[in-house]
Structures are given as C-alpha cells and as structure tokens.
C-alpha positions as CSV (number, residue, x, y, z in Angstrom):
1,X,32.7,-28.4,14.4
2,X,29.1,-30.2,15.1
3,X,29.0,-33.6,14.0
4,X,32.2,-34.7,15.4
5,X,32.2,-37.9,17.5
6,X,34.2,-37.1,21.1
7,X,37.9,-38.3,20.8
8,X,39.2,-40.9,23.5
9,X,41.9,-40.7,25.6
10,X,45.3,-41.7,24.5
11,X,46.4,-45.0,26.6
12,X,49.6,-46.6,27.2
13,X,49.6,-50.5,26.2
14,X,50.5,-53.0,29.1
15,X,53.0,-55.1,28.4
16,X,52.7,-58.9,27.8
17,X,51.7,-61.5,30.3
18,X,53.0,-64.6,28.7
19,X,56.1,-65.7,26.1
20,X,55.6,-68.4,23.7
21,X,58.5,-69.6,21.6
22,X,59.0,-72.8,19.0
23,X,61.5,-74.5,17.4
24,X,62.3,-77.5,15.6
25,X,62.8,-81.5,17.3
26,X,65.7,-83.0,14.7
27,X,67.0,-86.0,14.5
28,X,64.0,-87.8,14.9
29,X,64.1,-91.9,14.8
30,X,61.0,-93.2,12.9
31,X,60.2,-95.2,15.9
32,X,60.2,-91.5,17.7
33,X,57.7,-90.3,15.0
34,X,55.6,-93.3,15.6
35,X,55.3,-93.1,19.5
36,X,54.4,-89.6,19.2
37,X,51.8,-90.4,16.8
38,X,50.2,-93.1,18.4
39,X,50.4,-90.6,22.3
40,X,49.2,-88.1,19.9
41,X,45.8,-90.4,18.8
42,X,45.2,-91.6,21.8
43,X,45.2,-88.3,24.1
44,X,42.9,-86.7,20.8
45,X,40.6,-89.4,20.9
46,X,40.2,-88.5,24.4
47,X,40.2,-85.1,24.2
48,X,37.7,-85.2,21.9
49,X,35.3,-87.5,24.0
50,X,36.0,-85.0,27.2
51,X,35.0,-82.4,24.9
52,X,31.7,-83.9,23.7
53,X,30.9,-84.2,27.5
54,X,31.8,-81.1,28.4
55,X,29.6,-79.5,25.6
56,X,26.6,-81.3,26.8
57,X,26.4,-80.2,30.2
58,X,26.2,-76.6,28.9
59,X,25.8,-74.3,31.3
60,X,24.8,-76.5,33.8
61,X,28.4,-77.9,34.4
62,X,30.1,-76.8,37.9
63,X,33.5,-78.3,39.2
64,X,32.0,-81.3,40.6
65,X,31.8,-82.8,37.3
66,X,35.1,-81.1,36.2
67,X,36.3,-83.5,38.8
68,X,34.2,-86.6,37.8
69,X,35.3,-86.4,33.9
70,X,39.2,-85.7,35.2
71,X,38.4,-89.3,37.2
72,X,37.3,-90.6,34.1
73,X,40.0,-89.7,32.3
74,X,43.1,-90.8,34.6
75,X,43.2,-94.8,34.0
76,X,43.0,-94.4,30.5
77,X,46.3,-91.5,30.3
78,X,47.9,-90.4,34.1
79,X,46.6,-87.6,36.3
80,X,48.7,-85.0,34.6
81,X,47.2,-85.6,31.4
82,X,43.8,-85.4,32.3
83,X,44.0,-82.4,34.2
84,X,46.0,-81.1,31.1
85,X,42.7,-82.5,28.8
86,X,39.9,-81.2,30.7
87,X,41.4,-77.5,31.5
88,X,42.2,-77.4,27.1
89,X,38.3,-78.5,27.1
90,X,37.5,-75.9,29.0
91,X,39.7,-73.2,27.2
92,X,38.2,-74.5,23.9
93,X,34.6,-74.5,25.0
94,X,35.2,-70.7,26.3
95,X,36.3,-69.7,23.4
96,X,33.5,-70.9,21.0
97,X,31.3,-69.0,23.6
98,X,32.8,-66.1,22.9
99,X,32.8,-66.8,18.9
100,X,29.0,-67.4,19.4
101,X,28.5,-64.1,21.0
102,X,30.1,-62.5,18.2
103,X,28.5,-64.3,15.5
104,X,25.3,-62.3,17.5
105,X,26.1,-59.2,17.4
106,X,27.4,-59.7,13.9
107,X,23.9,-60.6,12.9
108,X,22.4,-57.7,15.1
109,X,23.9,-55.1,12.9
110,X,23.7,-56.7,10.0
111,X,19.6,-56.9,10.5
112,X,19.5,-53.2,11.9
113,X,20.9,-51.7,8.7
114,X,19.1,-53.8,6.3
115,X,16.2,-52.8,8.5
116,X,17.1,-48.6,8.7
117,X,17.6,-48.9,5.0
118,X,14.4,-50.7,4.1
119,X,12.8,-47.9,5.6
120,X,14.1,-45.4,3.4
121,X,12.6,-44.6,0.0
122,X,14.1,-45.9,-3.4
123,X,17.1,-44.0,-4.4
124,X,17.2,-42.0,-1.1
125,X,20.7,-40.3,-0.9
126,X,23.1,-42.1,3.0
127,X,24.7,-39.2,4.5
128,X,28.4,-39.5,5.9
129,X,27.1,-41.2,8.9
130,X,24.0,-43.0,7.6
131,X,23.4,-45.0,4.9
132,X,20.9,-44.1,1.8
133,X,18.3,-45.9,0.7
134,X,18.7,-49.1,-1.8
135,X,19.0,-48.3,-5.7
136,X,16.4,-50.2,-6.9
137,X,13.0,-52.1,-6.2
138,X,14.8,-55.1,-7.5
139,X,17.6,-54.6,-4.3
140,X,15.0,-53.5,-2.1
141,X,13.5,-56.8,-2.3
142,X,16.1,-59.1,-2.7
143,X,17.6,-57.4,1.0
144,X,13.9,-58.0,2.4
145,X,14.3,-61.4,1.5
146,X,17.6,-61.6,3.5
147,X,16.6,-59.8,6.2
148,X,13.9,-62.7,6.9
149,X,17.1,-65.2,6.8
150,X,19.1,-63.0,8.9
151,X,16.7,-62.7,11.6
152,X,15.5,-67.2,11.2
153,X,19.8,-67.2,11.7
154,X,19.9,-64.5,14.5
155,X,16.8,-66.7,16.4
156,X,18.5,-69.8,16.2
157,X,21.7,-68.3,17.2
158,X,20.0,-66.7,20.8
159,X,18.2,-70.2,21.1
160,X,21.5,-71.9,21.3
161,X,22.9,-69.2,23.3
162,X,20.3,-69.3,26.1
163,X,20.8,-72.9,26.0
164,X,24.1,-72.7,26.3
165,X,25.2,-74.5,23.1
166,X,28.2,-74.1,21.2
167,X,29.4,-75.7,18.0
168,X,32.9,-76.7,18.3
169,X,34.9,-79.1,15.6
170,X,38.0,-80.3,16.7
171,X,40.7,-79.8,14.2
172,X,39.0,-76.7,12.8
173,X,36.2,-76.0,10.9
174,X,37.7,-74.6,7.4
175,X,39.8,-78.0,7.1
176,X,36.7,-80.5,8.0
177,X,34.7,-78.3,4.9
178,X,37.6,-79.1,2.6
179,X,37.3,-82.5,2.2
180,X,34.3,-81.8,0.1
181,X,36.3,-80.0,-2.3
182,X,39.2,-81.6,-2.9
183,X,40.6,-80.1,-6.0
184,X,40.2,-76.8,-5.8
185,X,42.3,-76.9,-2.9
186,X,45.1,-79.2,-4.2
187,X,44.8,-82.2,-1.9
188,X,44.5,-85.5,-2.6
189,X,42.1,-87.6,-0.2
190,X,45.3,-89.1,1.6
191,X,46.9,-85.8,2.2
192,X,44.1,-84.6,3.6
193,X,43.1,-87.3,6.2
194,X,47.2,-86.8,7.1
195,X,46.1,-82.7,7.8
196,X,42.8,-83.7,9.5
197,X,44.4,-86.6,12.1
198,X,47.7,-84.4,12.7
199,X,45.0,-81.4,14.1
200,X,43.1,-83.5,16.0
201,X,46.1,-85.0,18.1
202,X,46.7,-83.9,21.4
203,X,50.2,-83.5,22.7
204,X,50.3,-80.5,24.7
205,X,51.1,-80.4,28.9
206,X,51.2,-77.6,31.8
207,X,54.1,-76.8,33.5
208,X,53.9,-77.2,37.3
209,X,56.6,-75.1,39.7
210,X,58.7,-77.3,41.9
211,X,58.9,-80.2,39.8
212,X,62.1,-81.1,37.7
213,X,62.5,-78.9,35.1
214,X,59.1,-77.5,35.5
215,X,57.0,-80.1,33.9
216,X,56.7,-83.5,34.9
217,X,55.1,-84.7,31.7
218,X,56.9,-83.4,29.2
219,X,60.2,-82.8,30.1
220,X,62.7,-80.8,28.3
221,X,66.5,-80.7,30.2
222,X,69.3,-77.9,29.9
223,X,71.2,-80.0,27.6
224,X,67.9,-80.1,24.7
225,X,67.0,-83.8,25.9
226,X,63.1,-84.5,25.2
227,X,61.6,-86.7,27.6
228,X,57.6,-87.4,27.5
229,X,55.3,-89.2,30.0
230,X,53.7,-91.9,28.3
231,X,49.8,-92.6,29.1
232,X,48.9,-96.1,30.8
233,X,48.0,-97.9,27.7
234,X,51.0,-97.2,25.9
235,X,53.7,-97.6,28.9
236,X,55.1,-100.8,26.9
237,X,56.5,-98.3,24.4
238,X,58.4,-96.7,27.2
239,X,62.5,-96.4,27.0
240,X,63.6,-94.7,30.3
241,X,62.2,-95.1,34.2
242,X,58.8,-94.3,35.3
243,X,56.9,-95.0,32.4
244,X,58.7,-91.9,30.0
245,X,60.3,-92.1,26.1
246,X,62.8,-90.3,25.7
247,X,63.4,-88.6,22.2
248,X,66.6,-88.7,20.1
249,X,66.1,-85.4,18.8
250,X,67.9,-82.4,20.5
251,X,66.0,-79.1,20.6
252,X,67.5,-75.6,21.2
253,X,65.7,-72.4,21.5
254,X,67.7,-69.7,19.7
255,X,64.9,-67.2,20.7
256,X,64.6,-66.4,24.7
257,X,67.2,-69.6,24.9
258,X,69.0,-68.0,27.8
259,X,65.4,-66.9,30.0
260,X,64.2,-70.4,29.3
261,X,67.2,-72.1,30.7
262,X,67.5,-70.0,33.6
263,X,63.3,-70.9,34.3
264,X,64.2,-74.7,34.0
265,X,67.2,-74.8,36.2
266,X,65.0,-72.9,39.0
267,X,62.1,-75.5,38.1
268,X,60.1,-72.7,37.6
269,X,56.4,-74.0,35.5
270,X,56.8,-74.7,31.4
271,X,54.0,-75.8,29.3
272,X,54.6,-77.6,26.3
273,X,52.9,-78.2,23.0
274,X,54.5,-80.4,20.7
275,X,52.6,-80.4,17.0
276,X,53.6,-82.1,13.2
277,X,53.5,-79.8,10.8
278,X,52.5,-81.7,7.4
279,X,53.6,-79.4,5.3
280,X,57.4,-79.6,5.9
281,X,56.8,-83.2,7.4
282,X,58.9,-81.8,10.6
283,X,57.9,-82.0,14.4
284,X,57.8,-78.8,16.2
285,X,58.0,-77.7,20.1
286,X,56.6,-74.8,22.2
287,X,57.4,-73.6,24.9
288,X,55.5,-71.1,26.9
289,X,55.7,-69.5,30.4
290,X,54.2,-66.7,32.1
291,X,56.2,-63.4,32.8
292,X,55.2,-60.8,35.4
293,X,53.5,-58.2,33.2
294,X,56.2,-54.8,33.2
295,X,55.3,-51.7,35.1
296,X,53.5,-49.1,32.6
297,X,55.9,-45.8,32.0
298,X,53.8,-42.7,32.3
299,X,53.3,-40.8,29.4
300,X,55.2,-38.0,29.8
301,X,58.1,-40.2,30.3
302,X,57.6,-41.9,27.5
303,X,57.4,-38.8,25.0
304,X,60.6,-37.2,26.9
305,X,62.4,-37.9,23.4
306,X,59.8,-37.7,20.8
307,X,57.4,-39.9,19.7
308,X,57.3,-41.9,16.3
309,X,53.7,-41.9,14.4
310,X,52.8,-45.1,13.0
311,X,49.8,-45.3,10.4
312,X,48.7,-48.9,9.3
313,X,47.6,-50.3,5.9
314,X,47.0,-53.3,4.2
315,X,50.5,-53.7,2.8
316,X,52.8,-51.2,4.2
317,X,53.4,-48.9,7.7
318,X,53.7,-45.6,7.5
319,X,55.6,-43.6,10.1
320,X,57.3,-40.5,10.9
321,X,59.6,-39.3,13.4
322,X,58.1,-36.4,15.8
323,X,60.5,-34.2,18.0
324,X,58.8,-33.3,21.7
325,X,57.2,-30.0,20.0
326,X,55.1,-32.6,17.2
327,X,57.4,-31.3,14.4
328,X,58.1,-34.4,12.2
329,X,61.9,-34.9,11.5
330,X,63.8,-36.0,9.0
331,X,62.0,-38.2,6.2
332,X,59.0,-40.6,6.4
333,X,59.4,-44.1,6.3
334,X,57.7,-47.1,5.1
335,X,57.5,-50.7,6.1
336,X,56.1,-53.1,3.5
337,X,55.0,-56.4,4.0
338,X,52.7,-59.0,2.4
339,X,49.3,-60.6,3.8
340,X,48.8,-63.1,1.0
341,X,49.4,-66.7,1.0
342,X,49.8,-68.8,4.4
343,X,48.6,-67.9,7.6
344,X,52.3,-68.6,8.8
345,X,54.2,-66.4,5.5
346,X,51.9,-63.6,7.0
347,X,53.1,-63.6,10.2
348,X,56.6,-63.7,9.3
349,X,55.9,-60.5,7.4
350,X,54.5,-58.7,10.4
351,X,57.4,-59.7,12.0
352,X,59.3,-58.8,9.7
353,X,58.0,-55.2,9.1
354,X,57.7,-54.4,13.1
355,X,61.4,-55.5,13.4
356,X,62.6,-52.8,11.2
357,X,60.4,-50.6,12.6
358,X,62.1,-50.9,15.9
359,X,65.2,-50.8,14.6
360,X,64.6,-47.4,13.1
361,X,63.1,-46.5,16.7
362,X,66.2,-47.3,18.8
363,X,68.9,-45.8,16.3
364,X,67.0,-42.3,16.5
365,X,67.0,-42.9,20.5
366,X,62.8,-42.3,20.5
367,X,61.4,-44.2,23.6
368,X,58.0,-44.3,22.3
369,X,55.8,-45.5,19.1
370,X,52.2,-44.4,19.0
371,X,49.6,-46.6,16.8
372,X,46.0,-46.3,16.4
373,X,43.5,-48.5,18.4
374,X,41.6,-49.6,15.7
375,X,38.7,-52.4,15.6
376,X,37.1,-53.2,12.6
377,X,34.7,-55.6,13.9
378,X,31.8,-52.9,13.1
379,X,33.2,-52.3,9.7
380,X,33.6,-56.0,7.8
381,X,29.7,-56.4,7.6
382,X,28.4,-57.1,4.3
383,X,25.2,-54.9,4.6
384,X,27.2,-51.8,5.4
385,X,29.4,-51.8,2.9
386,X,27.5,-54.3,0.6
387,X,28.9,-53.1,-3.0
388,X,32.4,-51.7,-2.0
389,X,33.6,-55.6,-2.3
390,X,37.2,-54.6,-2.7
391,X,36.7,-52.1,0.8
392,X,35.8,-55.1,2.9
393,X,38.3,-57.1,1.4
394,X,40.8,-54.3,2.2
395,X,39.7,-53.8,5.9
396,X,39.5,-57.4,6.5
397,X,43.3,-58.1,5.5
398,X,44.5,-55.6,8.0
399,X,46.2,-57.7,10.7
400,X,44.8,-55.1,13.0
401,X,45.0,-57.0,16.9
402,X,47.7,-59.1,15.3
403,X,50.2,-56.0,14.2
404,X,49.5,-54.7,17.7
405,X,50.1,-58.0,19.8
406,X,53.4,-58.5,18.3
407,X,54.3,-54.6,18.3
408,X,53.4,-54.8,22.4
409,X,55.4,-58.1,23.0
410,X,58.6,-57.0,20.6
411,X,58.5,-53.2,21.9
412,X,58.8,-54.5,25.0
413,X,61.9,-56.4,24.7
414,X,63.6,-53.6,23.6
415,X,62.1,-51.2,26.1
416,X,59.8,-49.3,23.9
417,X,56.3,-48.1,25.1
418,X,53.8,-48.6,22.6
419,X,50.9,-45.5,23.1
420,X,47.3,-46.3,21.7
421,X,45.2,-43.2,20.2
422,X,42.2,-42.8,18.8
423,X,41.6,-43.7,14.6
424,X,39.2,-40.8,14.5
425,X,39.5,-38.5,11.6
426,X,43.6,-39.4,11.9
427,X,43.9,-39.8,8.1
428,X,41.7,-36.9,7.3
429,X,42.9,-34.2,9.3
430,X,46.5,-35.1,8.6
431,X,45.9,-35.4,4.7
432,X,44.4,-31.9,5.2
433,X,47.0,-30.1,7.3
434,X,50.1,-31.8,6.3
435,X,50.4,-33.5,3.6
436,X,50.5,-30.4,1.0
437,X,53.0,-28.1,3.1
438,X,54.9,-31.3,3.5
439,X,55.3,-32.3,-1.0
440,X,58.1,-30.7,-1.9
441,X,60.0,-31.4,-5.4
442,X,62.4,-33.8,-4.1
443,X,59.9,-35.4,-1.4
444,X,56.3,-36.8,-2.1
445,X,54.5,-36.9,1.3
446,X,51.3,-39.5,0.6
447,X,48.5,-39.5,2.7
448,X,49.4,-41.9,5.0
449,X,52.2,-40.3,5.6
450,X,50.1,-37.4,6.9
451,X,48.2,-39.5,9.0
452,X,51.4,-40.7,10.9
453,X,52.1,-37.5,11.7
454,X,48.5,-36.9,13.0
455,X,48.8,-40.2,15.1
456,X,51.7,-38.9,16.7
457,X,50.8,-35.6,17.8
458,X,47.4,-36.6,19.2
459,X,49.5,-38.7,21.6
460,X,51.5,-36.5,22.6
461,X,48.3,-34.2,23.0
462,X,48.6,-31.3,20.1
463,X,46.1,-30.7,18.4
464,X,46.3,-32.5,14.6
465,X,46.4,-29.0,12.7
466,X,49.4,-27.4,11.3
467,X,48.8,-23.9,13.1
468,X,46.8,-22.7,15.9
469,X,45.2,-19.2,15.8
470,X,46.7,-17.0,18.3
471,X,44.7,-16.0,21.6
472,X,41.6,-14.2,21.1
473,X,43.8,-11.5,22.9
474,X,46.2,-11.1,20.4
475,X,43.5,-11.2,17.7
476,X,42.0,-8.0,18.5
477,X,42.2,-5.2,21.4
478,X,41.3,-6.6,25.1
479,X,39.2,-9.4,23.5
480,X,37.4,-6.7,21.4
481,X,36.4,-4.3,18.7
482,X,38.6,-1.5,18.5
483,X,36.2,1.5,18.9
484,X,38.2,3.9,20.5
485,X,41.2,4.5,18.3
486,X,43.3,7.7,17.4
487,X,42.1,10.2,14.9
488,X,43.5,10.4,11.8
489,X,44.6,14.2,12.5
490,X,45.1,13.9,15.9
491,X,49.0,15.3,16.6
492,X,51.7,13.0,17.9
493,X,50.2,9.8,16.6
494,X,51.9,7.4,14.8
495,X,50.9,7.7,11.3
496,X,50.7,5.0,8.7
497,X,52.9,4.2,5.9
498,X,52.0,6.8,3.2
499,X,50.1,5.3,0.5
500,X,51.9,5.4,-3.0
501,X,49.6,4.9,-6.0
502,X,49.8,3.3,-8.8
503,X,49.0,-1.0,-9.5
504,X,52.0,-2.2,-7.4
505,X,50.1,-1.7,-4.2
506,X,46.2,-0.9,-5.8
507,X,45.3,1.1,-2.9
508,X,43.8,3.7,-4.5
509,X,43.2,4.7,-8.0
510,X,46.1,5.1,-10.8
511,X,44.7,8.8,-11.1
512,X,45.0,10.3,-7.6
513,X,46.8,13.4,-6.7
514,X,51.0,12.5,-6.1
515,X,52.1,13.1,-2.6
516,X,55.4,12.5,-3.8
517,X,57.4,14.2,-5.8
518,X,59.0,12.7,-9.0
519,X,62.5,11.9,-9.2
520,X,64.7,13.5,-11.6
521,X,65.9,11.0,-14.4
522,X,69.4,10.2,-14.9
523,X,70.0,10.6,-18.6
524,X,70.9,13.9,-20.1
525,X,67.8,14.2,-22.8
526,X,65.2,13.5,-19.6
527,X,67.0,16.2,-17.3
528,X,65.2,19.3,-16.4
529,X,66.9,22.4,-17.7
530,X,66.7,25.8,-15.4
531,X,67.3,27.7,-18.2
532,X,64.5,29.6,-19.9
533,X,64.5,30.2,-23.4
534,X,62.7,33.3,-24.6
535,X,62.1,34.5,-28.0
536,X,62.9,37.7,-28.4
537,X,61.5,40.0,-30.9
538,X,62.4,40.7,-34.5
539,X,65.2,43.6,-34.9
540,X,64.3,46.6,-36.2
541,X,66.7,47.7,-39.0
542,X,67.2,51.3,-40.5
C-alpha cells in the first residue's frame, strides 16, 4: 500500500506528577473578604511591577538579578512572598515564550501553503495529501495579498523572538479586549473592572517541607482553619501572632481530603492559591502537591484482560470492549458530553464523561483503555482548511490534551493504564473492516464505533483488518504453482466430485450427455411399465 505514512509505536502514558484540588472558603466575614482583597491588590500590584522588570531584561537576565528583584521585593511583602512573586514571574514569562514560539510556527505553515498553492495554476485539482490550486483569479489574489501580511507578522514575530520579547497581559488578554465591547458580552463597565482587578490579584504561596503544616504563608490546619501571612504594609490588619489573619471560614476537601491531611500532619510542602470567583461572588482554595509519578505497567501486562478502544469526537466517546484476541465484546458504548458555554461547564463534562467511562472499565475487570495521541496543532490553520469553516470549528472544540490529562490523572487513581496509539487511518480502516460485518438489524454500529475497535487492536498490536490471508503456504503448494499434479486418468487418484448438469451448479451446459441415470418417479401414470404391448395382426376368418 504506497502512500502510507509509517505508523508509530504504541506508548504507555506516565502517570501524573502533581494533584491539584479546590474547594470552597464559607462563612466568610466581610471584614475577611476585605483583607483578602486589599493582600490580594497589593501582592498584584507587585506582581505586575516584578513582571514588567522581568520582561525587560529579556534574555539577558541570569540569577543575579533574580536575586536583586527578590531584595526589592521583600520590604514591601516578606521573604516568602517575594520568592513566591518572582518564581510565578518566571513561570508566566516561560510560558509566553513558549506561546510566541508557537504563534511562529503557526505563521510558518500558514505562509508555506499559501505559498505551494500560489504556485499552482487556477483551478488545479489538491490531491489527498496536497492541496489544489485556488478557484479563482479573484482568491488567487486576495491570498497573495495575505501572504504579504503573513510574512510583515511572521518578521516581526522572529524580531521579537531574537530579541527575546514577549507580550504578556496580566489578567488575560481576551478579558482586557472586552472592555471595548461591552454589550455584546453582557457586562456593564462596573462588572467588568470587578473581573479585570479580581484576575490581576495575587494570592497564591509555595509550600515549603518542614515547616508547620507545609506552608508557612498560607497555612491551612487539620481542623480546616485558614491562616494567611500578611505583607509588611498591611500587618495592622493582622488578628493572630506573627503578623498572620486568620479566616472565619472553614474549608474541607471532599476530594483527596484524607492524602492531604496525612501530607499536612507530616509537614510535608503545600502550595496554595486562593482566587474570587465573580461569578458566584464566592472565595475559592487550591491546594496542590507533588506525587512521586507511578511506575509504568508493561504493556503486556496491561492487555492481560483486554483492552477497551476509545475513539474521540467533538460531543461524544466512542468505545468498545476488546477481549485479549481484539474480538470486540458485548455492545458499543457512548459517552456524551457538551463543549459549549463556560470554560468551567466544559470541564465538568469531560469529567463527567471520563468518569463513566471508568466506571464501565472497572465493572468489565479491563486494566487498560487505549486512546489515540492526537495533536491538532497542524490541522486548525485557516489556509489549510480555509473554506471547510464548520471542520475547523469542529477540530478546534475537541478537548484533545485536555480529555487525555484528565483520562491519565483519573485512570490512575483507579489503577488503569491509559495506552497511546497512533490516529493514522484509525477511523478509515475501522469504518472499512468493521463497521458493516458489525450492523446488524437490532444494532447500528456508526463509524466511530469502528474506529474504537481499530484503536484498540493496534494497541494490542493486530493488525486493524477483519481477516488476515492465510500463509503464502497454505495459499498454494510449497509457496508455488502447482505444475506437477495427478492426471485426470491416472488410476488410484482421488477423483473429483462428479459434475451434475443442469443451472443449479452451471458447470457445464444444460445439454451435455447424463452421467447419471434418471430416477424413476413415484406416481403410478410416470412409472415405467416392463410390459410390451404388441399389435398383433388382423384374424383371418373362413
């Protein structure tokens, strides 16, 4: 089969490094809300400044001035909370790097293809790998036109890059753009600058090992207490010893409660985050710690009971139980779930959807759930797939790295291996070898259902048709033609099934010669008579 791009090795997926869990502060005093509001404003306002310094050093910065801006920082806040500010600096800064590098390559393709298919007459027909040629000299030249701002972007992008500039807005980017257009998101000026300040505060803290309750600036006991180190300036506000407020609120964690009390009691390092979501007007706490990462379960291990195919779309998992021999068992399944509205309702639908999932796993007693490694950073350009609107839309919903980073972290909990396999040709193959021998009257096999069934057996290593051909062996006599066969009247061989004429087997012509003799019939008027009936001659008479 020429054309085919090589297929990757299946891989199993490392388990997390980290857990992360959030619940809610109650109870609050409003003289609670306010000191966390004004801690909040002050450490953002700081943050922000750090950040501004940290983005003009560029690549020249080294750890000596790490150190001098942490100096800078400690009078106006405590040691902890500048070390706390400059290493969040540092994360943020990363991170736009990595967004800038990104935005490059994005603009990279993009140019290429506008480039390849410039080159190409009008009208030329793409191939299944290539694109064609524009429609029209009207398209060809309005793509010319945007290949020159593409490649004015793509300039300004490696200038910045080289220099090492990075555009980073605290609070987010999407939110600072929609204050210029107010009503068409629904905000009023007010509840806006509420959104805007809330993102820009800075209440967050690392854990530290040793200390009490492993964080020394904000401190959360056994008992649910909340207890916060309160910066230099603001130490007048302070209720409790050494500077600190502590909350009214109580907070439990009903999720990993028990592992997070047991890390606090052995004073083991927490880092906290405390944020106000404006929405529900409610405070908010998370906790996060890291976890040794779990030992990876070979593969054949993991398949020892089957393995459970998993094919992902944009509003519903697909999967399909596969016994060790990649049969599929039993029915398909589907897990709906919907991406729209907020970012938050999303996740809670992935959630939702991977948790009955796993529940599904564990009652059949399958160990492991295979999903495809895709990556659809390629595939969301605009110039590739410039008038199939509806297609990008579709491929950029898919909670792709999402779906797999909360199917790694909750498969692990309940000890399930999650296997990666290539996407290649997975929804193909499977709609073409098993998704019609599959449709029966009282089942209706789709073909994404089909495609589970392909992700499945290409990690357990079959091959993602429905039959193999036997060995060449088998196929013919010693791997070849059969020249030296038996005579048709050679005596003692073992003839062949005598060939009976007529249009039940149309081997040979309605007219040729019987070899068979005809049965006699059964009824009385179509039996043979042995008798022979004679005429005899007229009698003479005297």
């Amino acid at each position: 089969m020429g054309g085919l791009r090589e297929i990757a090795a299946s891989f199993v997926v490392p388990g997390p490094s980290g857990v992360a869990v959030r619940t809610r502060i109650k109870q609050l005093t409003p003289a609670d809300e306010e000191v966390l509001r004004l801690v909040g404003a002050h450490l953002g306002a700081l943050a922000g400044r750090d950040l501004k310094a940290r983005c003009r050093d560029g690549l020249e910065h080294e750890a000596e001035a790490w150190a001098v801006r942490k100096r800078e920082l400690t009078p106006q806040s405590s040691a902890r909370w500048a070390g706390a500010i400059t290493k969040a600096t540092h994360d943020q800064w990363a991170l736009a790097r990595r967004c800038a590098r990104a935005h490059i390559q994005s603009l990279e393709a993009g140019a290429r293809t506008i480039r390849y298919r410039l080159s190409l007459p009008v009208g030329a027909k793409g191939t299944r790998r290539a694109p064609g040629g524009y429609h029209s000299r009207r398209e060809w030249h309005a793509k010319a036109r945007r290949l020159r701002v593409l490649e004015d972007r793509l300039e300004r992008e490696r200038a910045d890059w080289e220099a090492g500039r990075v555009q980073v807005v605290r609070g987010g980017k999407r939110l600072a753009r929609t204050r210029h257009h107010l009503p068409s998101a629904q905000l009023t000026e007010s509840g806006w600058r509420e959104r805007w300040e809330a993102a820009r505060w800075f209440l967050q803290a690392d854990g530290e090992s040793g200390k009490r309750y492993g964080n020394e600036t904000i401190r959360i006991s056994p008992s649910g207490e909340v207890s916060i180190r309160l910066p230099a300036p603001l130490r007048h506000l302070a209720n409790a010893p050494h500077g600190r407020y502590v909350l009214t609120g109580q907070v439990r964690f009903a999720h990993r409660g028990q592992e997070w009390a047991d890390r606090i009691e052995a004073n083991r390092a927490v880092a906290y985050r405390i944020h106000y979501d404006t929405d529900r007007a409610r405070w908010y706490v998370t906790a996060s710690w890291q976890i040794p990462v779990s030992p990876t379960v070979p593969m054949a291990a993991a398949l020892a009971h089957g393995v459970i195919g998993v094919d992902m779309n944009a509003d519903h998992l697909a999967a399909w139980r596969l016994d060790t021999r990649g049969n599929p068992v039993g029915e398909p399944r589907r897990f709906f779930y919907d991406l729209s509205g907020t970012a938050d309702h999303r996740d809670a639908q992935v959630r939702h959807a991977l948790t009955r999932l796993l529940h599904w796993a564990t009652s059949c007693g399958v160990k492991a759930i295979a999903v495809e490694d895709l990556d659809f950073t390629g595939e969301k350009t605009r110039e590739k797939h410039g008038q199939k609107k509806r297609f990008r839309q579709l491929i950029s919903g898919m909670p792709t790295s999402r779906l797999r980073t909360r199917l790694t972290s909750m498969a692990d909990a309940t000890g399930i291996t999650v296997i990666a396999v290539d996407p290649a040709y997975t929804s193909r193959w499977g709609a073409q070898h098993w998704q019609k021998p599959l449709t029966s009257t009282t089942r209706t096999t789709t073909r994404h259902d089909a495609a589970s069934i392909a992700i499945g057996r290409r990690a357990q290593g079959y091959r993602l048709r429905r039959r193999t051909a036997p060995p060449r062996t088998h196929q013919s006599d010693g791997c070849g033609h059969r020249t030296l066969q038996t005579g048709p009247d050679s005596p003692g061989r073992e003839g062949p099934r005598p060939r009976i004429p007529g249009s039940r087997t149309r081997s040979v012509p309605p007219d040729t010669e019987r070899t068979r003799a005809t049965r006699t019939p059964n009824t009385v008027r179509g039996a043979r008579s042995e008798q022979e009936w004679v005429q005899d001659s007229l009698l003479l008479t005297e």
